[in-house]
C-alpha positions in Angstrom: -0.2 -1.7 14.4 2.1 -1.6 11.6 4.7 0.8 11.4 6.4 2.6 8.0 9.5 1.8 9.2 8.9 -2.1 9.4 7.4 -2.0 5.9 10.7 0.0 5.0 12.7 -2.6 6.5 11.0 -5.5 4.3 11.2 -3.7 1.2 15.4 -3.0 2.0 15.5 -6.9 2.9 13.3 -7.9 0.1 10.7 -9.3 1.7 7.8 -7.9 0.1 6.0 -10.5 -1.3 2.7 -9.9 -4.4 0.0 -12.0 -4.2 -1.5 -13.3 -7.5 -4.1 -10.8 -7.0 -1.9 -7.9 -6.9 -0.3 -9.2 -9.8 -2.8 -9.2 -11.8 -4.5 -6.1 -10.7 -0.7 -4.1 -11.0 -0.5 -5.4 -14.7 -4.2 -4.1 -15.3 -3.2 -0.9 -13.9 0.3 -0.3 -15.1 1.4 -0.2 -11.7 5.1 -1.7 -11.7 7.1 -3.6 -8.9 9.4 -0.4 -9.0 6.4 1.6 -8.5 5.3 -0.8 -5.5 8.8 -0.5 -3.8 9.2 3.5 -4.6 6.0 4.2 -2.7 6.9 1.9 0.3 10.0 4.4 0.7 8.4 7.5 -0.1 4.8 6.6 1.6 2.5 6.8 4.8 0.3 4.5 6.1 -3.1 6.1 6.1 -5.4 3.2 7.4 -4.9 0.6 9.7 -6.8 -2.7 9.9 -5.0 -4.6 13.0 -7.8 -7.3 13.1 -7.5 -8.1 10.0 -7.3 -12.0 9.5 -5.0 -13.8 9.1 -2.8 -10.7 9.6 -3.0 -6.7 10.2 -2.8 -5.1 6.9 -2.6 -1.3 6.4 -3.2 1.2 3.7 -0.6 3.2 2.5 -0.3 6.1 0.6 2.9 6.8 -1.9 4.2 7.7 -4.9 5.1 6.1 -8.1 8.5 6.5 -9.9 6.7 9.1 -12.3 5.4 10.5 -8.7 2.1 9.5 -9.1 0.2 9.1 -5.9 -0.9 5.2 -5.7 -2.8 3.2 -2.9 -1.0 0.0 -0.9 -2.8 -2.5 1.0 -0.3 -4.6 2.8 0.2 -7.0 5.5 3.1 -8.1 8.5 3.4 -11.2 9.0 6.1 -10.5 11.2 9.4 -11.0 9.0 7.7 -10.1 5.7 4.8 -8.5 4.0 2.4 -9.4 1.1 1.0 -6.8 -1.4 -2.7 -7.3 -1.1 -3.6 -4.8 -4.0 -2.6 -1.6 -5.2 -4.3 1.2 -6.9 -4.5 4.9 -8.3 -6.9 6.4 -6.0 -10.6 7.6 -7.1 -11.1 11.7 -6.4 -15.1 10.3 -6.7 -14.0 7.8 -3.3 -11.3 10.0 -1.6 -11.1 14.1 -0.9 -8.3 15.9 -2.4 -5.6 14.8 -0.2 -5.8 10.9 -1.1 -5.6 10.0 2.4 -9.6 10.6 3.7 -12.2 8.8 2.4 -14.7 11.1 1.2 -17.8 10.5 3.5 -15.2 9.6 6.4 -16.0 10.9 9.8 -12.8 13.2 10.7 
């Protein structure tokens, strides 16, 4: 299970590193590397995926610099972490806190 306080850690040592995929997906969304790392400090992780291959990722919930609430999927691989994607969440996929998927059993 990965813990805030690991990603925290990365993100003070920086070793958070962006897949071409984020990349490209931040740049379509206007989502910044500033954004990324402010949300990492302010965040929560809301989902965990430990069998995740080839490691656990997590979603996490934070805000932007503007304060925006954005969407992390990360990984540990154990002395770093890679941004899988990021993302303003949908009120059409989540309820109004951002952190339930709408249809989610509680």
């Amino acid at each position: 299970m990965i813990s805030i306080e690991t990603l925290r850690r990365y993100c003070k040592e920086d070793t958070i590193f962006i897949t071409n995929h984020a990349r490209e997906r931040c740049r379509e969304r206007g989502i910044t590397v500033r954004d990324i790392l402010n949300a990492v400090m302010t965040g929560e992780i809301i989902e965990d995926y430990p069998d995740d291959f080839p490691f656990p990722t997590c979603l996490l919930l934070g805000k932007s610099e503007k304060g925006s609430i954005i969407h992390l999927c990360m990984s540990d691989e154990g002395e770093s972490s890679k941004l899988i994607t990021a993302y303003y969440p949908d009120l059409e996929k989540w309820e109004n806190d951002l952190k339930t998927r709408k249809g989610a059993s509680k």
